[in-house]
Chimera marker file (.cmm) of the C-alpha trace (Angstrom):
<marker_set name="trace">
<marker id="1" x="90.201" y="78.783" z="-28.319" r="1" g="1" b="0" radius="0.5"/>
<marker id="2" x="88.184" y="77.366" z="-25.729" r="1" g="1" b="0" radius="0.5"/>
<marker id="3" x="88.699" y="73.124" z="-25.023" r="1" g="1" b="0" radius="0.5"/>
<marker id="4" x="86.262" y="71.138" z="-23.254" r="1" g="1" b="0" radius="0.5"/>
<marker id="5" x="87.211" y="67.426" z="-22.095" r="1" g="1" b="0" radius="0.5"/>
<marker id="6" x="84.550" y="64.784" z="-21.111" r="1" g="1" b="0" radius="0.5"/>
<marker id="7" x="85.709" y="61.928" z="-19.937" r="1" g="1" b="0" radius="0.5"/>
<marker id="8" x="83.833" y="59.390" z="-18.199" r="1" g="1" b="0" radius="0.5"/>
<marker id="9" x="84.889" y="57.291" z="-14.467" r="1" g="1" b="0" radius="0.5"/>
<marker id="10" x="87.097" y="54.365" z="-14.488" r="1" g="1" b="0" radius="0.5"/>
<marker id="11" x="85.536" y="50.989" z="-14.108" r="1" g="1" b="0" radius="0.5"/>
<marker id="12" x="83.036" y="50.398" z="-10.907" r="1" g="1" b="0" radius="0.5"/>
<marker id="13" x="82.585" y="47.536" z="-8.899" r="1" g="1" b="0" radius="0.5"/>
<marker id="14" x="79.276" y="45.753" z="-8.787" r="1" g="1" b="0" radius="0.5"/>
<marker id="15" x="80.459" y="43.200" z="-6.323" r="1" g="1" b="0" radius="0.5"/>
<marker id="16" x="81.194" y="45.738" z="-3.299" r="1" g="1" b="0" radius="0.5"/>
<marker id="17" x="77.494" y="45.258" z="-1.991" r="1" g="1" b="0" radius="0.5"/>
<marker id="18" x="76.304" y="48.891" z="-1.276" r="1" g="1" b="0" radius="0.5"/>
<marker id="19" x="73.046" y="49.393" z="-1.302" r="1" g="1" b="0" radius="0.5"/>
<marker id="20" x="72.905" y="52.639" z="-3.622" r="1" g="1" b="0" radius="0.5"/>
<marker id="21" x="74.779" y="52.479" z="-7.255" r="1" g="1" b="0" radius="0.5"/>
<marker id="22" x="75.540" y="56.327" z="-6.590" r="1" g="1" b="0" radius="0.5"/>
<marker id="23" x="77.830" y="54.896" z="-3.385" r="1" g="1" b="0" radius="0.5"/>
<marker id="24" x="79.540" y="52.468" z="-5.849" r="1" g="1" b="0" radius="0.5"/>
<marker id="25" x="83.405" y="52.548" z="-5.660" r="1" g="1" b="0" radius="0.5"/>
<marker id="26" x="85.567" y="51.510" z="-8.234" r="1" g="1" b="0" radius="0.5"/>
<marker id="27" x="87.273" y="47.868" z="-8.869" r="1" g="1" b="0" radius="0.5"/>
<marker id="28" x="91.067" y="47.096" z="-8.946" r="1" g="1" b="0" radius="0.5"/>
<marker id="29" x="90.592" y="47.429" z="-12.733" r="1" g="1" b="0" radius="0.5"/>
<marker id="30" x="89.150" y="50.713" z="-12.608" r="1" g="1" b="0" radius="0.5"/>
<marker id="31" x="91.824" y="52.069" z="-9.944" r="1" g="1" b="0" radius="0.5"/>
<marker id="32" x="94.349" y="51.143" z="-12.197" r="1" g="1" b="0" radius="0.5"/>
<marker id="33" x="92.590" y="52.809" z="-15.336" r="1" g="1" b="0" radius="0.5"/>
<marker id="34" x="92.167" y="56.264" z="-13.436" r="1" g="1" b="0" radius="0.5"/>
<marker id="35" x="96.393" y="56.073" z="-12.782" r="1" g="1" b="0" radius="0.5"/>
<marker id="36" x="96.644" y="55.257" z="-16.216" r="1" g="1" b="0" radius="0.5"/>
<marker id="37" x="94.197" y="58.169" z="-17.234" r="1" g="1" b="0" radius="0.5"/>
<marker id="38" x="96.948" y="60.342" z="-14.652" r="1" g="1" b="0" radius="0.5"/>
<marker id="39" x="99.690" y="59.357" z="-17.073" r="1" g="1" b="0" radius="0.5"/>
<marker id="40" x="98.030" y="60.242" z="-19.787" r="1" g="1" b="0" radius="0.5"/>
<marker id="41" x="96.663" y="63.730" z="-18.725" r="1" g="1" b="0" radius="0.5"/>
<marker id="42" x="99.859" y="64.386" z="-16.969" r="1" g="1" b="0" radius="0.5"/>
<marker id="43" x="102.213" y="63.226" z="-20.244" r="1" g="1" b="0" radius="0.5"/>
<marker id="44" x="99.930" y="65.415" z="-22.626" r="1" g="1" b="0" radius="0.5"/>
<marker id="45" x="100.694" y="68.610" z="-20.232" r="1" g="1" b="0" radius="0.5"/>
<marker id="46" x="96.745" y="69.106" z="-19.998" r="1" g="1" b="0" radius="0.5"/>
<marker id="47" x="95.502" y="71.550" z="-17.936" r="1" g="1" b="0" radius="0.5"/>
<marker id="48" x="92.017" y="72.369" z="-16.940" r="1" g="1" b="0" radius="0.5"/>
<marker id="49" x="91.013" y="75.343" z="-15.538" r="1" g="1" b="0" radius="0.5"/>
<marker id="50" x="87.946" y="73.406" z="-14.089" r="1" g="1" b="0" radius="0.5"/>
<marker id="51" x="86.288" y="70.124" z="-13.762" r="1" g="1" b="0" radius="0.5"/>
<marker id="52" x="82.975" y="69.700" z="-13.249" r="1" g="1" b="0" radius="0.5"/>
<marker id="53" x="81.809" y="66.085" z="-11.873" r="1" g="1" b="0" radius="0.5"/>
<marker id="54" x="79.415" y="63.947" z="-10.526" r="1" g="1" b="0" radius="0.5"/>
<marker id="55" x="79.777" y="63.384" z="-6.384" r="1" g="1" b="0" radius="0.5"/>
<marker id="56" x="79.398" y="59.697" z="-6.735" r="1" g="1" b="0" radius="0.5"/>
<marker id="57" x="81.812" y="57.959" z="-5.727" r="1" g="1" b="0" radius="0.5"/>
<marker id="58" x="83.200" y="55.851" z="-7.879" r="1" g="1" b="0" radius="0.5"/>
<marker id="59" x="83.765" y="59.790" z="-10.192" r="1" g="1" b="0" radius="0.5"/>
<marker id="60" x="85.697" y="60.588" z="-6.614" r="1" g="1" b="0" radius="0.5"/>
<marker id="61" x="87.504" y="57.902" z="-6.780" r="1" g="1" b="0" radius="0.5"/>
<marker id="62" x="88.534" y="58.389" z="-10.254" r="1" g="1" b="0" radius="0.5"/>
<marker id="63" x="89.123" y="61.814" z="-10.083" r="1" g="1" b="0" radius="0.5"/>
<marker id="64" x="91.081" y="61.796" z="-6.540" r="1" g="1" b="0" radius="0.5"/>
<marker id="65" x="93.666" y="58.873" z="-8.608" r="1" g="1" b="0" radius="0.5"/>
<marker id="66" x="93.519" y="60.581" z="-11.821" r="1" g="1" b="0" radius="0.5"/>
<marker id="67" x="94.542" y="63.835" z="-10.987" r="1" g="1" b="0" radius="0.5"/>
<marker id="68" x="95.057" y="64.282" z="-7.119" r="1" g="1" b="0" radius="0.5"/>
<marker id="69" x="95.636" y="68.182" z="-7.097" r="1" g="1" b="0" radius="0.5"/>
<marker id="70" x="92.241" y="68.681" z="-8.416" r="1" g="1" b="0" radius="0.5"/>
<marker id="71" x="89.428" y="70.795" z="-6.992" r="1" g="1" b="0" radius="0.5"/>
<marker id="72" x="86.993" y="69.704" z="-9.080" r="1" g="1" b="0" radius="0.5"/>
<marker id="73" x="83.080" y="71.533" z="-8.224" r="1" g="1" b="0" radius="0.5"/>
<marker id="74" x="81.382" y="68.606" z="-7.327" r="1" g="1" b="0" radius="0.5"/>
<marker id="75" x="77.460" y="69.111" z="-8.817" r="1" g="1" b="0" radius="0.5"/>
<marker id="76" x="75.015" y="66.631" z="-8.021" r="1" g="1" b="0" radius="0.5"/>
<marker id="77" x="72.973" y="67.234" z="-11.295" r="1" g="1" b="0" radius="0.5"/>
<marker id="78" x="75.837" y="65.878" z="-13.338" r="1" g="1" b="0" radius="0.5"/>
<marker id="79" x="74.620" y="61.838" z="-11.504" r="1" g="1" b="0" radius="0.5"/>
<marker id="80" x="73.063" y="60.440" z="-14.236" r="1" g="1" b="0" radius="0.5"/>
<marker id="81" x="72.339" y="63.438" z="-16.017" r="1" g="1" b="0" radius="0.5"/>
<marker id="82" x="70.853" y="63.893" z="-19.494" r="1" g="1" b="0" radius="0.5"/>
<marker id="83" x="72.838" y="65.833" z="-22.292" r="1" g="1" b="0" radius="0.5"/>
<marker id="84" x="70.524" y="68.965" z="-21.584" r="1" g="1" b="0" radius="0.5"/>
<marker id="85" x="71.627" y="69.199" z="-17.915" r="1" g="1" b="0" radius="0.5"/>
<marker id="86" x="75.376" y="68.214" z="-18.942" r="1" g="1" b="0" radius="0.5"/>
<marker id="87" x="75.194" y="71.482" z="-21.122" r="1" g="1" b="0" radius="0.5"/>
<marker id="88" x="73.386" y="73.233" z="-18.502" r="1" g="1" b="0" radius="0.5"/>
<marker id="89" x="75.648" y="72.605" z="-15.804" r="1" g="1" b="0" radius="0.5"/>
<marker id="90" x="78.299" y="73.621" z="-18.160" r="1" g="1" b="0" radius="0.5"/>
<marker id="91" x="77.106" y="76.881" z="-19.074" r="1" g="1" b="0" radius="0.5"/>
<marker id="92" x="76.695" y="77.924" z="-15.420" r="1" g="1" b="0" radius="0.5"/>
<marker id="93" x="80.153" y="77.199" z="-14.774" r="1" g="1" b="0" radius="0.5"/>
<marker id="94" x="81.654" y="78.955" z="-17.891" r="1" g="1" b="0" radius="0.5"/>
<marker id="95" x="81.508" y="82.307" z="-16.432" r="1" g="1" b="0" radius="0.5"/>
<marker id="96" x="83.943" y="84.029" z="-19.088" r="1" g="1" b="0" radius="0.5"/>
<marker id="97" x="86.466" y="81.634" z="-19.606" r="1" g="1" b="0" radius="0.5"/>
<link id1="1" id2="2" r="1" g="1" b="0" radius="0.2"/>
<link id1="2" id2="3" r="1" g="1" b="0" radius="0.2"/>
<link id1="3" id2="4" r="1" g="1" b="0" radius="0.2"/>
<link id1="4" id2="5" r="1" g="1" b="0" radius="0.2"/>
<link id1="5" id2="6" r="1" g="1" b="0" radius="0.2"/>
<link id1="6" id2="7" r="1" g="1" b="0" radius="0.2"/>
<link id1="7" id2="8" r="1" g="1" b="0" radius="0.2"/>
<link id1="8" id2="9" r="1" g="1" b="0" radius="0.2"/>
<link id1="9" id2="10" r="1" g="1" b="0" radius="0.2"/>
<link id1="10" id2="11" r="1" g="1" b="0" radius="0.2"/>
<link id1="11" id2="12" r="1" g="1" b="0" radius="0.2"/>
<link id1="12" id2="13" r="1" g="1" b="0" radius="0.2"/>
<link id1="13" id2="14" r="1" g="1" b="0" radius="0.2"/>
<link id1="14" id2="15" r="1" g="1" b="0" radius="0.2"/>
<link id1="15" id2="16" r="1" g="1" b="0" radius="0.2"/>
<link id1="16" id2="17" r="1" g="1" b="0" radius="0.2"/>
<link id1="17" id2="18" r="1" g="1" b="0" radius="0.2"/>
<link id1="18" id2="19" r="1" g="1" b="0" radius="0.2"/>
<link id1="19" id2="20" r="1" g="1" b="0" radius="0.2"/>
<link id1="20" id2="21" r="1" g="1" b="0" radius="0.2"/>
<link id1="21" id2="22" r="1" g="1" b="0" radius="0.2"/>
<link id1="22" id2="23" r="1" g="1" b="0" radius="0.2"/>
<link id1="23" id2="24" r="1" g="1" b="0" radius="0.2"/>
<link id1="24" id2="25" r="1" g="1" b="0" radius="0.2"/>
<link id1="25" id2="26" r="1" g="1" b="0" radius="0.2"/>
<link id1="26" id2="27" r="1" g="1" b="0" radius="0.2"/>
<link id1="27" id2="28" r="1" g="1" b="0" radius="0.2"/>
<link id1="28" id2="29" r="1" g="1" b="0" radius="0.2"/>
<link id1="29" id2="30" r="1" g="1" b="0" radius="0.2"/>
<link id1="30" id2="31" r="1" g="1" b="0" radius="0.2"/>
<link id1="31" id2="32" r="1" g="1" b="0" radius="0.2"/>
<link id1="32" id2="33" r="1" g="1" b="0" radius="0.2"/>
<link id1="33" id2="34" r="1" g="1" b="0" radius="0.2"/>
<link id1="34" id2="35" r="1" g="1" b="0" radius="0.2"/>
<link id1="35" id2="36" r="1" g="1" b="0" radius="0.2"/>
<link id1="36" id2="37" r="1" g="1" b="0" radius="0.2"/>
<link id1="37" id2="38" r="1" g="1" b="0" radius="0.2"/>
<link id1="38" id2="39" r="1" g="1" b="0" radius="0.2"/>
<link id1="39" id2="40" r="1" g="1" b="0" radius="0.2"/>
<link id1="40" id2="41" r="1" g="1" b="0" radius="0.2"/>
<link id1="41" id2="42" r="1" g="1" b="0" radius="0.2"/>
<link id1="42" id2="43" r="1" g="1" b="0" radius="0.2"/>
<link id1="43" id2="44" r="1" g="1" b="0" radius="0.2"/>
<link id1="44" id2="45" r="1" g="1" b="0" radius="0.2"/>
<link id1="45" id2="46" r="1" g="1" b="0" radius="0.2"/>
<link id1="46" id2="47" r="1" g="1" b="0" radius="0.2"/>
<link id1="47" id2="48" r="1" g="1" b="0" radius="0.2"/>
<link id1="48" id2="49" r="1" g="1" b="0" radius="0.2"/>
<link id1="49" id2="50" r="1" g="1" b="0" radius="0.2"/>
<link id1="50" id2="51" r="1" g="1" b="0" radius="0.2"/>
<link id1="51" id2="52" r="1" g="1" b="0" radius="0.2"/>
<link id1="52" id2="53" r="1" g="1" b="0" radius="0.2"/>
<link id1="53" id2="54" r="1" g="1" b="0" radius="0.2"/>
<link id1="54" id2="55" r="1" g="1" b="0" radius="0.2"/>
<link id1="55" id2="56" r="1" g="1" b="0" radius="0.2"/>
<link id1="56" id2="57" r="1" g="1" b="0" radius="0.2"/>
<link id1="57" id2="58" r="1" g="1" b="0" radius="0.2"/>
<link id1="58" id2="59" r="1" g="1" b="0" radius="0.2"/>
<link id1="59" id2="60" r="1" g="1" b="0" radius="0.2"/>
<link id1="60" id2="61" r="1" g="1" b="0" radius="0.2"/>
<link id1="61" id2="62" r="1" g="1" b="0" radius="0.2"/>
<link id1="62" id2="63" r="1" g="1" b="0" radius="0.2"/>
<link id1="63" id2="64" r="1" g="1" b="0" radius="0.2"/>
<link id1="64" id2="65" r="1" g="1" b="0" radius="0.2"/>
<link id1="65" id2="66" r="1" g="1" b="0" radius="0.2"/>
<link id1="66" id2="67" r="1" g="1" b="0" radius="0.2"/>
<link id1="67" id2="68" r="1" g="1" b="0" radius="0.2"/>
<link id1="68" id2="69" r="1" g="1" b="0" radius="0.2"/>
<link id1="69" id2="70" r="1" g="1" b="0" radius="0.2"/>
<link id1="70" id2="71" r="1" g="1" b="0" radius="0.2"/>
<link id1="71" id2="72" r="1" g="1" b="0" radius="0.2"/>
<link id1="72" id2="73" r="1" g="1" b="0" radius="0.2"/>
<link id1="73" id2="74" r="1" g="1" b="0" radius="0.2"/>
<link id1="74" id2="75" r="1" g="1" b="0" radius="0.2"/>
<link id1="75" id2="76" r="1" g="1" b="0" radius="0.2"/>
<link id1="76" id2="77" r="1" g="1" b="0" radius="0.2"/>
<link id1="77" id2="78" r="1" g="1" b="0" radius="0.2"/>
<link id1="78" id2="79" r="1" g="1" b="0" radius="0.2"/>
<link id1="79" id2="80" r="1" g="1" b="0" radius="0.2"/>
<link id1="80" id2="81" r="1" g="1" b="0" radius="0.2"/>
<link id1="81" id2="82" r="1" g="1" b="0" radius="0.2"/>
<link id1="82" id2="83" r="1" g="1" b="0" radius="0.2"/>
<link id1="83" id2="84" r="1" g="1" b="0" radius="0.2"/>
<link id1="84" id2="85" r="1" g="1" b="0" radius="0.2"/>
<link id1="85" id2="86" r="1" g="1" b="0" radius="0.2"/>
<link id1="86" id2="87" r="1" g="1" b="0" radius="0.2"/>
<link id1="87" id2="88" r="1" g="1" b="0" radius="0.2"/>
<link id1="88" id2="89" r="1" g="1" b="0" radius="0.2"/>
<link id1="89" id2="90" r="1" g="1" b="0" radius="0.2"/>
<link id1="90" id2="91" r="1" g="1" b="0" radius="0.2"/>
<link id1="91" id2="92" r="1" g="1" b="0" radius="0.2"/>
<link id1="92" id2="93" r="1" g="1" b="0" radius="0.2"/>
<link id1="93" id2="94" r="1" g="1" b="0" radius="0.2"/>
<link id1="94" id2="95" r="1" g="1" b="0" radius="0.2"/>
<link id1="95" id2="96" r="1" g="1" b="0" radius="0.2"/>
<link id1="96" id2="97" r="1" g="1" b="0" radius="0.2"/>
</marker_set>
């Protein structure tokens, strides 16, 4: 049976002053929310056999703390996408698996 996870970044910070929300990193609450998503992932045994994200940063961020062996295929449709292009993205990327 085939799984798919969504899950969505850790908490941003709106006080770091960049000028573009897609540059937003995350806050000392949401760095410690993406090791606690780690714990979680890596207690349950879960393992993807890809991850499809956003490039923005504070997704990085959350991705690089949550699961730092990860290659995930960073597509910039997935930044702010709708639930068409979410779908979309993930049917290109389903191959046969």
């Amino acid at each position: 049976m085939k799984t798919l996870a969504l899950f969505r970044h850790a908490k941003s910070d709106w006080d770091e002053g960049v000028a573009r929300d897609f540059d937003r990193g995350l806050n000392q609450r949401g760095r410690r929310g993406a090791d606690l998503l780690g714990d979680d992932i890596a207690c349950a045994g879960t393992h993807w056999d890809k991850i499809l994200a956003s490039p923005a940063e504070r997704v990085r961020q959350t991705v690089d703390l949550a699961m730092p062996r990860a290659t995930p295929i960073w597509d910039e449709r997935l930044y702010l996408a709708s639930s068409d292009t979410i779908f979309e993205v993930i049917r290109e990327h389903a191959g046969n698996a």
